[in-house]
C-alpha atoms as a printed R data frame, in Angstrom:
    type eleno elety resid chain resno        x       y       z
1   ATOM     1    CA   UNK     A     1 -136.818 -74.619 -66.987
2   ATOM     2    CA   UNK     A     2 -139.595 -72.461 -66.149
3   ATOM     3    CA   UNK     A     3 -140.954 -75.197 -63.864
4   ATOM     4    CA   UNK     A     4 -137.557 -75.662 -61.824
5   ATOM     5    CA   UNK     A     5 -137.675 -72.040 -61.237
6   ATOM     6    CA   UNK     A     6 -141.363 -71.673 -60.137
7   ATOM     7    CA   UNK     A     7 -140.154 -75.069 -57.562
8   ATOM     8    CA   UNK     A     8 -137.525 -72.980 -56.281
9   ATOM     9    CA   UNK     A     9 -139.574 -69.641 -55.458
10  ATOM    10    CA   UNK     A    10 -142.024 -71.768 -53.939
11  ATOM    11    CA   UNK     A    11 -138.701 -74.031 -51.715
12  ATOM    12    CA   UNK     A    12 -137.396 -70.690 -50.782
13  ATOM    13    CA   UNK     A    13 -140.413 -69.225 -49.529
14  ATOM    14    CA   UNK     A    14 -141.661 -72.080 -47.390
15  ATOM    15    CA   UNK     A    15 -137.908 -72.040 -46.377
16  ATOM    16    CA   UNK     A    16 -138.327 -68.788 -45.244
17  ATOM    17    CA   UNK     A    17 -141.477 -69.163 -43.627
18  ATOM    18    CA   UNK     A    18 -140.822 -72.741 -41.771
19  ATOM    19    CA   UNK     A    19 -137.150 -72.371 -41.073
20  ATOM    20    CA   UNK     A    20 -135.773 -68.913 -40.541
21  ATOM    21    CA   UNK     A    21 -138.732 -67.065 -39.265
22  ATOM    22    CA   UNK     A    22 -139.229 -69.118 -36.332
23  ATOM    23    CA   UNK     A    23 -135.549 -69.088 -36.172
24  ATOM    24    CA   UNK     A    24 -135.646 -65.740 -35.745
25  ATOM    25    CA   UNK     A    25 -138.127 -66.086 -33.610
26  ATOM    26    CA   UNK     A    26 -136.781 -67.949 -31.029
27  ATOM    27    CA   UNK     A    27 -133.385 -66.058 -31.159
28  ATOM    28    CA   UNK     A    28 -135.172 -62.321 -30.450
29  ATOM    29    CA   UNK     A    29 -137.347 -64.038 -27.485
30  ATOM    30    CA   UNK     A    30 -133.965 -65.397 -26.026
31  ATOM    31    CA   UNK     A    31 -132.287 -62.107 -26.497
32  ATOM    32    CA   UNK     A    32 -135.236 -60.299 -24.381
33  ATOM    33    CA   UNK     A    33 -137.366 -59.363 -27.427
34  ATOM    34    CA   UNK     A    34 -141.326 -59.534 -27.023
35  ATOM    35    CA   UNK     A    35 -144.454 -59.125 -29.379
36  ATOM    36    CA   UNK     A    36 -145.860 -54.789 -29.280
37  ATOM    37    CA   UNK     A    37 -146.966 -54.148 -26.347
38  ATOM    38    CA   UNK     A    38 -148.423 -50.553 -25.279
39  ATOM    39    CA   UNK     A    39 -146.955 -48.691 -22.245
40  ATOM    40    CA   UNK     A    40 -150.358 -49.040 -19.770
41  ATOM    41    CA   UNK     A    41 -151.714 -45.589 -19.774
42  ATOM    42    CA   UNK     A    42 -155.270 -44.842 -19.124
43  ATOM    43    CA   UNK     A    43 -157.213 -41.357 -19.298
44  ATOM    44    CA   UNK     A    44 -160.538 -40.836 -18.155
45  ATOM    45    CA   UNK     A    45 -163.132 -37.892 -18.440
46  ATOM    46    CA   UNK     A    46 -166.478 -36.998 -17.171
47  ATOM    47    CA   UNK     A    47 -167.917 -35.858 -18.847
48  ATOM    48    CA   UNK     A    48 -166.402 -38.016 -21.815
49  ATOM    49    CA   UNK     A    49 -164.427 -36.617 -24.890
50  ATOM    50    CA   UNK     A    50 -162.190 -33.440 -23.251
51  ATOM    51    CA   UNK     A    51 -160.701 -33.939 -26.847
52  ATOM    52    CA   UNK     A    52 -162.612 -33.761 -29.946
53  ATOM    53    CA   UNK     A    53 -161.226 -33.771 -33.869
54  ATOM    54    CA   UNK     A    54 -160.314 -30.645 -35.803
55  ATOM    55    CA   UNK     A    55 -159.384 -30.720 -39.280
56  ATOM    56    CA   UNK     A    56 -156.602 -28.845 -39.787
57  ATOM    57    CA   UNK     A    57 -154.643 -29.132 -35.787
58  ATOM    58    CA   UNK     A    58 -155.451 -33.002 -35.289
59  ATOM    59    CA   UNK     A    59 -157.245 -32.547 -32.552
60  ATOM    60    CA   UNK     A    60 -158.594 -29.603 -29.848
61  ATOM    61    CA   UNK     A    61 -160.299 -28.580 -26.157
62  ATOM    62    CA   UNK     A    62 -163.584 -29.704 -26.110
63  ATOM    63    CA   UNK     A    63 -165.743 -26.991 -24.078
64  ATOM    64    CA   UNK     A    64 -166.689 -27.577 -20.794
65  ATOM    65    CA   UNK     A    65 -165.620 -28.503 -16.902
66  ATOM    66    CA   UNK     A    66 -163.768 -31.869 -16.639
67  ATOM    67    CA   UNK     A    67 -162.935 -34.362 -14.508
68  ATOM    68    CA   UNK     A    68 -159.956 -36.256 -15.419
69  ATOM    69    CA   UNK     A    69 -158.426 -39.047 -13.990
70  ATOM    70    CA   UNK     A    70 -154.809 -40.750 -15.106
71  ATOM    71    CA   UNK     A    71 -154.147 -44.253 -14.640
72  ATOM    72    CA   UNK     A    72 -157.192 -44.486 -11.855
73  ATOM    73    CA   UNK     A    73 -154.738 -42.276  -9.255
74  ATOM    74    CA   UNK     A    74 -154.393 -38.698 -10.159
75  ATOM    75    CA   UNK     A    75 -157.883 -36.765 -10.608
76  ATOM    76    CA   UNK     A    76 -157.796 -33.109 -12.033
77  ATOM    77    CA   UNK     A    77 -160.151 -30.186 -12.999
78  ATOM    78    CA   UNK     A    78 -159.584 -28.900 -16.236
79  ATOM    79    CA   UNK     A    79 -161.890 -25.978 -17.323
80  ATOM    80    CA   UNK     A    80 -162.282 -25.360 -21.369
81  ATOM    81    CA   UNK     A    81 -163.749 -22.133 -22.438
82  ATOM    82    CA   UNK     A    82 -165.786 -21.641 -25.094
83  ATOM    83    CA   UNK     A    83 -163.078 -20.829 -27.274
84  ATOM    84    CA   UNK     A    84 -161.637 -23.855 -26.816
85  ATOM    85    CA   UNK     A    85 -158.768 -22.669 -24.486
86  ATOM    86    CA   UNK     A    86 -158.592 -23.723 -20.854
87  ATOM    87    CA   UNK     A    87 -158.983 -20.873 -19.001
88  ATOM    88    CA   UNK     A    88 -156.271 -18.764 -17.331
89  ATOM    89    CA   UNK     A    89 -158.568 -16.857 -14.724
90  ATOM    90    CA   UNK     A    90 -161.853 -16.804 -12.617
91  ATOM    91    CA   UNK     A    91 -162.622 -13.129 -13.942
92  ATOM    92    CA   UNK     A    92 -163.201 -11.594 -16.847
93  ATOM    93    CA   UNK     A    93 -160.735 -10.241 -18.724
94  ATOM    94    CA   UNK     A    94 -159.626  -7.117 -19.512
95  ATOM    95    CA   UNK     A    95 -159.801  -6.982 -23.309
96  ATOM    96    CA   UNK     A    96 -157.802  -3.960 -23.367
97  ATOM    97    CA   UNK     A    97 -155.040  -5.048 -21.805
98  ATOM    98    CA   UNK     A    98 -152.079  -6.058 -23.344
99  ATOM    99    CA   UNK     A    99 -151.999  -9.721 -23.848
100 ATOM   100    CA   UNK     A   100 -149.422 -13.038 -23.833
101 ATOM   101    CA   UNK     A   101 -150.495 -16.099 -25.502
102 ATOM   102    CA   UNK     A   102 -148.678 -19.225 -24.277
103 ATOM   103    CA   UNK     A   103 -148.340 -21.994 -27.198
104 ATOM   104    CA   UNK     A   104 -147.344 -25.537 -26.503
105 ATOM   105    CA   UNK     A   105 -148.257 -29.214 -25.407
106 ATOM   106    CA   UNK     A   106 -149.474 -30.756 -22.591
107 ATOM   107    CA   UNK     A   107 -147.193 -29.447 -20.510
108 ATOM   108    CA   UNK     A   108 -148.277 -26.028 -21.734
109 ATOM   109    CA   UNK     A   109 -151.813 -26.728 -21.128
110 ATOM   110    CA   UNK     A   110 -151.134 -28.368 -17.304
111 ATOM   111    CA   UNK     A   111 -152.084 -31.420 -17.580
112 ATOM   112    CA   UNK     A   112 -152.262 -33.459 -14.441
113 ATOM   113    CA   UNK     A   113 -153.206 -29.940 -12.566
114 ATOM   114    CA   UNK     A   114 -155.921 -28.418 -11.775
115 ATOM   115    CA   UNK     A   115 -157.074 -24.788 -13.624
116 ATOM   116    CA   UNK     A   116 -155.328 -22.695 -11.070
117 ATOM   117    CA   UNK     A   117 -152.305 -24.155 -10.638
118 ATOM   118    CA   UNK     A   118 -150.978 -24.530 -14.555
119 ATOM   119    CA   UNK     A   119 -148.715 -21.827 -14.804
120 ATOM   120    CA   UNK     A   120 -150.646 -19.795 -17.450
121 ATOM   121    CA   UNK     A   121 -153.070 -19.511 -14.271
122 ATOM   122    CA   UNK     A   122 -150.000 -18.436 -12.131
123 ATOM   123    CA   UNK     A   123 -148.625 -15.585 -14.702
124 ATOM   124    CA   UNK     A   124 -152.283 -14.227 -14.974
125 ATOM   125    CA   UNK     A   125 -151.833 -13.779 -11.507
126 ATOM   126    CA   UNK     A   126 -148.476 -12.313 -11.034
127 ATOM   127    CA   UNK     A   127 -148.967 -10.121 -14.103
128 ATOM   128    CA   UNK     A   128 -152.272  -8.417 -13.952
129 ATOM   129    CA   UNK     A   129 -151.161  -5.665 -16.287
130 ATOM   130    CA   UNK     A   130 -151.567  -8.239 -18.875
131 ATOM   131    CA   UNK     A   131 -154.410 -10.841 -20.349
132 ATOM   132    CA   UNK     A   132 -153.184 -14.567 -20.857
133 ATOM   133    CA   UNK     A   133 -154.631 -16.865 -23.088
134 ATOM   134    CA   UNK     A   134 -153.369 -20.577 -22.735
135 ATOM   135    CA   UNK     A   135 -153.660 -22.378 -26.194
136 ATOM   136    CA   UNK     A   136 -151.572 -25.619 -25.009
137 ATOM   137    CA   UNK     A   137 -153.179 -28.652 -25.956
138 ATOM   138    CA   UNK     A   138 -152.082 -31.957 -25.124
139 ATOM   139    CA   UNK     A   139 -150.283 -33.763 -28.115
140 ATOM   140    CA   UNK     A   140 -149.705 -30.740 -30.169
141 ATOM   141    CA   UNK     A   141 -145.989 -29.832 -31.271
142 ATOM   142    CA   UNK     A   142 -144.920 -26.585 -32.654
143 ATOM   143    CA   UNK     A   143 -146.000 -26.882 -35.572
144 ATOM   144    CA   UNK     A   144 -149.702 -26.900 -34.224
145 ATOM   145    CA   UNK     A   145 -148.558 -23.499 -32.181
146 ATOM   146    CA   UNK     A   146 -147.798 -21.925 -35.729
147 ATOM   147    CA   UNK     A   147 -150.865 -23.152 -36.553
148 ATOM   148    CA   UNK     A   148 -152.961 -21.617 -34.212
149 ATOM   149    CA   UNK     A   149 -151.311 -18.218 -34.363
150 ATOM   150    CA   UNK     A   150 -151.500 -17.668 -38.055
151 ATOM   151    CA   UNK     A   151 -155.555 -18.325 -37.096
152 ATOM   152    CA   UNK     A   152 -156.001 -16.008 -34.552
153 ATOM   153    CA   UNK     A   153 -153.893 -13.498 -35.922
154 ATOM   154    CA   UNK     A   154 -156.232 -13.341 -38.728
155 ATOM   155    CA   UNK     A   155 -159.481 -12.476 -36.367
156 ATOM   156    CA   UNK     A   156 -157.958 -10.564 -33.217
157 ATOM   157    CA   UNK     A   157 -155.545  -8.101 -32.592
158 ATOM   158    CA   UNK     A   158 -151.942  -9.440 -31.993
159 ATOM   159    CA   UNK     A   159 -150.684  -9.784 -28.820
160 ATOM   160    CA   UNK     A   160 -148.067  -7.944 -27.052
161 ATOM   161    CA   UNK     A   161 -145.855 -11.655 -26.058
162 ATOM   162    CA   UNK     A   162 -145.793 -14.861 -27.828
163 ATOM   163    CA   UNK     A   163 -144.392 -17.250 -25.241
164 ATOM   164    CA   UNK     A   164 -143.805 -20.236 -27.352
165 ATOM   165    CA   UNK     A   165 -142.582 -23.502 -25.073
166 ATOM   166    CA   UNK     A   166 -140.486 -25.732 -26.675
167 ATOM   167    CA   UNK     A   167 -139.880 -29.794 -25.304
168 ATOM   168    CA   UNK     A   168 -137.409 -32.006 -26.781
169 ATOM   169    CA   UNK     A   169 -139.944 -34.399 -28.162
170 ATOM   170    CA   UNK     A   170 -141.920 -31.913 -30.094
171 ATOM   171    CA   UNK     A   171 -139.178 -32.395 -32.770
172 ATOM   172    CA   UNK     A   172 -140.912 -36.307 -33.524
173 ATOM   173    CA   UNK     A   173 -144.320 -34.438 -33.683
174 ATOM   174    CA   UNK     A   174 -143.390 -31.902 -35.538
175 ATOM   175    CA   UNK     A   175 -141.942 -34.379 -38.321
176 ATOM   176    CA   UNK     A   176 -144.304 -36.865 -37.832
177 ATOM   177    CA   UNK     A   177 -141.844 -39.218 -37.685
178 ATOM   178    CA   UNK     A   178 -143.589 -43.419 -37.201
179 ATOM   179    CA   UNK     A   179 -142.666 -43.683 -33.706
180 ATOM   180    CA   UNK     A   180 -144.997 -40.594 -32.705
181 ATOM   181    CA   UNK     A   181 -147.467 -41.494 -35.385
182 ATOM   182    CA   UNK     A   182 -147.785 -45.341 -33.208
183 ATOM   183    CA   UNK     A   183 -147.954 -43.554 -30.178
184 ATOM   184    CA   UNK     A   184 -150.573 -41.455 -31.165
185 ATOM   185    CA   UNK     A   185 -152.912 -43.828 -32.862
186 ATOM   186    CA   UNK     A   186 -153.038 -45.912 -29.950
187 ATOM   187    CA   UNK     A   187 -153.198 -43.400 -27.355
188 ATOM   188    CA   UNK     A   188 -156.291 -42.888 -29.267
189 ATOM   189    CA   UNK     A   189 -156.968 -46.329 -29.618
190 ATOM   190    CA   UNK     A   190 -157.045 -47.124 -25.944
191 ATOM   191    CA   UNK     A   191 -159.267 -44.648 -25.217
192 ATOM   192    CA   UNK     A   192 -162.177 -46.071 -26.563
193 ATOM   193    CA   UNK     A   193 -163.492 -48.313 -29.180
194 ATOM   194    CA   UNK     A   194 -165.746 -45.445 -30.880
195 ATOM   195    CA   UNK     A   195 -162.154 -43.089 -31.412
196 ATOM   196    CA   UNK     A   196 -162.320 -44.131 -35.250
197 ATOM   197    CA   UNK     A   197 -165.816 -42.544 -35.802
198 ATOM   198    CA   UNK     A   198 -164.557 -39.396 -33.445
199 ATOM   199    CA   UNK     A   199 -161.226 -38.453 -34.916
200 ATOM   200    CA   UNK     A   200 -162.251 -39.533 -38.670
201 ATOM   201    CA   UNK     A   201 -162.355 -35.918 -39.267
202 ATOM   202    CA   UNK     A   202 -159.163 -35.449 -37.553
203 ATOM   203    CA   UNK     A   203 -155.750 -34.368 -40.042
204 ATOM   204    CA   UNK     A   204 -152.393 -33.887 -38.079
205 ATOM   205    CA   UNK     A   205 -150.247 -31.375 -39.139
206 ATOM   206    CA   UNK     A   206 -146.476 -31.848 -39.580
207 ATOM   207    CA   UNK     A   207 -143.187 -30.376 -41.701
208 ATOM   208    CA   UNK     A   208 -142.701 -32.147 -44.801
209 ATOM   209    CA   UNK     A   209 -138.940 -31.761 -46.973
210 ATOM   210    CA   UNK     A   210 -138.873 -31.985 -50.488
211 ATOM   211    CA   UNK     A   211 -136.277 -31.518 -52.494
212 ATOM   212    CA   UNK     A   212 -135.042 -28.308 -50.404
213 ATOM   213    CA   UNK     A   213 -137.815 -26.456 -49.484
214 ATOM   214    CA   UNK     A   214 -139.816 -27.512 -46.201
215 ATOM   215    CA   UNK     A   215 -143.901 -27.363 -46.357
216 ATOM   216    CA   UNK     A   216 -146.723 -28.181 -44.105
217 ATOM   217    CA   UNK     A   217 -148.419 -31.434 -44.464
218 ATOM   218    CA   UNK     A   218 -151.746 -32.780 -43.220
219 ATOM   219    CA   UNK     A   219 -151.857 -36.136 -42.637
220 ATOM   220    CA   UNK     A   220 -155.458 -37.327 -42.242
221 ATOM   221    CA   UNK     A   221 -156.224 -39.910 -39.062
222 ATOM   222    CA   UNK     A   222 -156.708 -43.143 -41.168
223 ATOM   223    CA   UNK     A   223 -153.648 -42.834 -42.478
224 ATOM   224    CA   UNK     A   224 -151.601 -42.384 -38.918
225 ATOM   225    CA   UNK     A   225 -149.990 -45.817 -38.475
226 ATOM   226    CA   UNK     A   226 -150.771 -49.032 -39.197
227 ATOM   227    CA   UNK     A   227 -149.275 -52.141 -37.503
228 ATOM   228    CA   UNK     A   228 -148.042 -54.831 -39.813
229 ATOM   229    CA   UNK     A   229 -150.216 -58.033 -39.140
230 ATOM   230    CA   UNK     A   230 -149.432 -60.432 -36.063
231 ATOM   231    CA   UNK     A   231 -147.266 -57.067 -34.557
232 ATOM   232    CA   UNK     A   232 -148.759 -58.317 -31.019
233 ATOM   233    CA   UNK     A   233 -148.217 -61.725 -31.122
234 ATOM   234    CA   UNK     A   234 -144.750 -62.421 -32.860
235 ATOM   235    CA   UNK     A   235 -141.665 -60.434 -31.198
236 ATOM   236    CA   UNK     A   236 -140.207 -61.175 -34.857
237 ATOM   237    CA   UNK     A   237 -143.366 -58.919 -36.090
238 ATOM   238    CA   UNK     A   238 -142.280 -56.545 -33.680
239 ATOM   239    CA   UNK     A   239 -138.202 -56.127 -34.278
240 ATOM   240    CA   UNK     A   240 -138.688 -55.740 -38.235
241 ATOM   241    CA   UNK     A   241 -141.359 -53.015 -37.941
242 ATOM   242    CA   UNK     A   242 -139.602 -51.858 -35.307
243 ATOM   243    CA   UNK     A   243 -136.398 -51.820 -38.371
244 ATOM   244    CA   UNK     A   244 -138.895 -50.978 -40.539
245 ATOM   245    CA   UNK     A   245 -139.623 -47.384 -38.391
246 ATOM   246    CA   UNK     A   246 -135.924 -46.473 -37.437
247 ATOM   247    CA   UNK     A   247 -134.950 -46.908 -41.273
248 ATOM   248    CA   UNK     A   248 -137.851 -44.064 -42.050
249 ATOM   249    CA   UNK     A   249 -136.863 -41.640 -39.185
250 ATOM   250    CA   UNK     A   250 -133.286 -41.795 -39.925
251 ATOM   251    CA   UNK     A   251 -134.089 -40.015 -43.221
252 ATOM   252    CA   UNK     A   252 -136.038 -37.209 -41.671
253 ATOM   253    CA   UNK     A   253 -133.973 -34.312 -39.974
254 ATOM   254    CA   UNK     A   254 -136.552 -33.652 -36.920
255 ATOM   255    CA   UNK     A   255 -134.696 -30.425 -35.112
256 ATOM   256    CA   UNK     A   256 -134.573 -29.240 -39.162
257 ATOM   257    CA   UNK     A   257 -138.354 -29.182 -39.684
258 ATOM   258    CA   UNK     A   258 -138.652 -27.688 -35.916
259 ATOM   259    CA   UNK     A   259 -136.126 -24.730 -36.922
260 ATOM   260    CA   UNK     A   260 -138.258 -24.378 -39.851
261 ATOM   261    CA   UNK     A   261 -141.626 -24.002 -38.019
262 ATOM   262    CA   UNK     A   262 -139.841 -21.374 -35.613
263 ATOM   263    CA   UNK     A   263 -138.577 -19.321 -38.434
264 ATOM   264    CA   UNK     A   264 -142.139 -18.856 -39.646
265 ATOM   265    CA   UNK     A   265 -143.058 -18.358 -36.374
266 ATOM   266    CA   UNK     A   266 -140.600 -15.312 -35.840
267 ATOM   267    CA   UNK     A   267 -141.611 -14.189 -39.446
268 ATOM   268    CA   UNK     A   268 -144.988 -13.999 -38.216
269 ATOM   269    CA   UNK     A   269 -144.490 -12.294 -34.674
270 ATOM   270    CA   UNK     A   270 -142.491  -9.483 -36.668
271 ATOM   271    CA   UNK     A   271 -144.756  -9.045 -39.234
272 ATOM   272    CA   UNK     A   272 -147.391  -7.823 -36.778
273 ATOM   273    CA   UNK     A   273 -145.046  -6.513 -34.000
274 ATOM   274    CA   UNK     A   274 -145.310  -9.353 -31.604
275 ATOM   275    CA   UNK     A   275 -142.486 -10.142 -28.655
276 ATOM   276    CA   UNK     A   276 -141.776 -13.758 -29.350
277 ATOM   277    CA   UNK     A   277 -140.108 -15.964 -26.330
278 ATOM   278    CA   UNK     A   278 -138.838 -19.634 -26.677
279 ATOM   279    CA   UNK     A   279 -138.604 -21.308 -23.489
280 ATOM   280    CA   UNK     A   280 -137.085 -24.786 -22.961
281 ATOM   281    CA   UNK     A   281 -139.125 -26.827 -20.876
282 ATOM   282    CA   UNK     A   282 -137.556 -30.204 -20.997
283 ATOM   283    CA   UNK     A   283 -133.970 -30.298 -19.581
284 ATOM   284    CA   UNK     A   284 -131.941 -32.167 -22.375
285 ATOM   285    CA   UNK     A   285 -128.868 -31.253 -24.471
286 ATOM   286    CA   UNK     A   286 -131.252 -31.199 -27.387
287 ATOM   287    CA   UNK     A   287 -133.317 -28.821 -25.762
288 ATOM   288    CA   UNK     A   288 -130.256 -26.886 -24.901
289 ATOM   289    CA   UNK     A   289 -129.140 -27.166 -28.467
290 ATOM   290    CA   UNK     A   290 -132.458 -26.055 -29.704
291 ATOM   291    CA   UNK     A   291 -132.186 -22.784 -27.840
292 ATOM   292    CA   UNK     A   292 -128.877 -21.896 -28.952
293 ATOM   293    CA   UNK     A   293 -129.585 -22.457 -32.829
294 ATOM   294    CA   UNK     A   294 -132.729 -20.336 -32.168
295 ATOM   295    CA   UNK     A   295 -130.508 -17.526 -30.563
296 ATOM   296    CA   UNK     A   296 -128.132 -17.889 -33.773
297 ATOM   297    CA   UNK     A   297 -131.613 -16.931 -35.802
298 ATOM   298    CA   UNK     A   298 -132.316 -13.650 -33.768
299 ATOM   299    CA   UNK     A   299 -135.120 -15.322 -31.276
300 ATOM   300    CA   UNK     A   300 -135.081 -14.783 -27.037
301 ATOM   301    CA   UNK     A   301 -135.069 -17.881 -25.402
302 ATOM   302    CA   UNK     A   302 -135.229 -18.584 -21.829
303 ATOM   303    CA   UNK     A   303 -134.748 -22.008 -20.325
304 ATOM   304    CA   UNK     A   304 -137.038 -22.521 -17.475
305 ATOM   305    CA   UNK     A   305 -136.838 -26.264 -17.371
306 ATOM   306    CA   UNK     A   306 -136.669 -28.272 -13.683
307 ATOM   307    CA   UNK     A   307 -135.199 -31.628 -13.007
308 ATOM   308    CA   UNK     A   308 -138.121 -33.773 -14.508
309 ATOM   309    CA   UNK     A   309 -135.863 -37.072 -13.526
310 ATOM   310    CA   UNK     A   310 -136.806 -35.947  -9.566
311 ATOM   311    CA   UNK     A   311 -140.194 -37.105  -8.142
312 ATOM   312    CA   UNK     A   312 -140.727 -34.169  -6.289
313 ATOM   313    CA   UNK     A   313 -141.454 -31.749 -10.488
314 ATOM   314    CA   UNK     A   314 -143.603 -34.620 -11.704
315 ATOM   315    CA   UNK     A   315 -147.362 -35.918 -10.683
316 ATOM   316    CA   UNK     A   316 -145.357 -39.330  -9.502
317 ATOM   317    CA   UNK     A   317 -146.086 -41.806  -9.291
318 ATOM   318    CA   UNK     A   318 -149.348 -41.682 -11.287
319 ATOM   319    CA   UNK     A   319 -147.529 -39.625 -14.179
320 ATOM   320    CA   UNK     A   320 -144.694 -37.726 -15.484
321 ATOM   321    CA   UNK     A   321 -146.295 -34.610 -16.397
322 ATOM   322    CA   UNK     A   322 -144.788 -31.770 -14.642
323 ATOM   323    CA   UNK     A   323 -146.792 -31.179 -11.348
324 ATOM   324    CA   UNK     A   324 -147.878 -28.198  -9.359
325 ATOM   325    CA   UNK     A   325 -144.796 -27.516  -8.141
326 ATOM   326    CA   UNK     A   326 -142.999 -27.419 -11.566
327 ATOM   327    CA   UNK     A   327 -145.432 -25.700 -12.588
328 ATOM   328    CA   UNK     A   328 -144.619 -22.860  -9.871
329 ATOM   329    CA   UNK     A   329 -141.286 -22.576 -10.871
330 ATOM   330    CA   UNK     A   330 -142.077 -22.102 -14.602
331 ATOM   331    CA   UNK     A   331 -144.402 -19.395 -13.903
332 ATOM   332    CA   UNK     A   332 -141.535 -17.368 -11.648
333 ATOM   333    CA   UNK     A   333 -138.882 -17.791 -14.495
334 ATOM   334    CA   UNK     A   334 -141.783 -16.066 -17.160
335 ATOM   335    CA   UNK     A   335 -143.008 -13.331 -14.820
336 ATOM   336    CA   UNK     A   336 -138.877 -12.424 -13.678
337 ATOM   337    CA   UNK     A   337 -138.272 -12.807 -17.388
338 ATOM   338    CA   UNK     A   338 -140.847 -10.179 -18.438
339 ATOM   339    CA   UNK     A   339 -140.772  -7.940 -15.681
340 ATOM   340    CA   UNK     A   340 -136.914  -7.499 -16.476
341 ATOM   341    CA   UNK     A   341 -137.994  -6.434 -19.701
């Protein structure tokens, strides 16, 4: 008996493996399906690394004057100061001043523009009463922005805004959900075969439930994302990790953990006195959506987004990033907002 069974684990296995697999196969290549293939991107540097590891934030501005160049079309200066923060003026600041600290992602930090046209840069301009400090970096999520407030906070004096800008997809980086950890490992990835021995410091923070509290994770690098074996060469590979992912990020409430990181963020601002301002700088319903639960919680919101879908806001056709122009518009909406006030 025991040997008929051990014959038919073995039968249904190479069934499995000779039969349906290429069954399946052949059915997911007919019905469009293809092995993982990354979206082309390319970013270049010089000098190299813009980006270096940190161990708590994932990742941070790497001191310096760059040149940096997007899918071998669209070159940009970006200008990192020595505290890590791309810089917001030509002149020295006032330290007396009252200040504003933008938090955010790329689109925070300008990428795609040079120094003086991100619209930190801009604000600085229009609002010389005040000191701005731009900690966008690209990648980070709110939860980073947290992050790097509770840090500061705890070696400077607070500032008089916290201007906090929010994008729809900060939700997946805030929960770390698979299909952000992918795209983030091999962003990485393509950027160079030495990125394991540069980021192996690297942990990426990101809002954890259990049972029915929320917490703040680290995740370190070598434990990102891994793809399953053959991923790039069977589309079958593909569609079951592909399952595989959707079945995990079904189970984690993404615009929960991003309420969660806000609250603590408004906790924070009002424990030390601090204006806080959510702006929406993606135009979606779930940006939208965001705002208004955030108004429901006692926090100003603005939304300052622009028509990304049009050409004419983005660094087209080299990038999607919002371009100098966008950027323009979002520094208007934040100096009218806070001149109002």
């Amino acid at each position: 008996m025991q040997n008929n069974s051990q014959w038919k684990n073995l039968f249904y296995w190479v069934y499995l493996f000779l039969v349906l697999l290429p069954c399946l196969e052949i059915a997911l290549l007919l019905l469009g399906y293809r092995p993982y293939q990354q979206v082309g991107f390319k970013i270049e540097s010089t000098p190299n690394n813009c980006l270096i590891a940190h161990p708590s934030l994932g990742f941070a501005l790497h001191p310096g004057t760059f040149r940096v160049t997007i899918n071998q079309g669209l070159t940009y200066r970006a200008t990192h100061g020595a505290d890590s923060l791309r810089i917001t003026t030509y002149e020295q600041q006032e330290e007396a001043l009252p200040a504003i600290w933008f938090l955010g992602c790329s689109y925070t930090y300008g990428m795609g523009v040079d120094d003086s046209l991100t619209f930190p840069f801009l604000v600085q301009k229009n609002l010389p009463q005040f000191t701005t400090k731009n900690f966008g970096v690209p990648g980070y999520g709110t939860v980073q922005g947290y992050l790097q407030l509770k840090q500061q906070l705890a070696s400077y004096p607070p500032p008089a805004w916290v201007i906090v800008n929010y994008a729809d997809f900060h939700d997946d980086r805030n929960a770390l959900t698979p299909s952000y950890r992918r795209d983030l490992f091999m962003g990485y990835q393509r950027s160079g075969a030495e990125v394991g021995t540069l980021m192996k410091t690297a942990a990426i923070p990101y809002v954890e439930r259990t049972m029915d509290a929320y917490h703040i994770r680290l995740c370190a690098w070598d434990s990102i994302y891994q793809h399953w074996p053959y991923r790039e060469t069977f589309a079958s590979i593909n569609f079951l990790q592909d399952l595989s992912d959707q079945k995990q990020s079904r189970k984690m409430d993404k615009m929960a953990a991003t309420l969660f990181v806000f609250q603590q963020l408004k906790a924070l601002c009002d424990q030390h006195q601090i204006r806080l301002l959510v702006t929406g700088i993606t135009p979606s319903s779930v940006t939208k959506i965001m705002l208004a639960k955030l108004n429901t919680l006692g926090l100003e919101t603005l939304d300052m987004a622009v028509d990304l879908n049009q050409a004419t806001y983005r660094n087209a056709p080299y990038d999607d990033h919002p371009n100098a122009k966008a950027n323009a518009v979002f520094a208007k909406r934040i100096t009218d907002f806070i001149i109002r006030e």
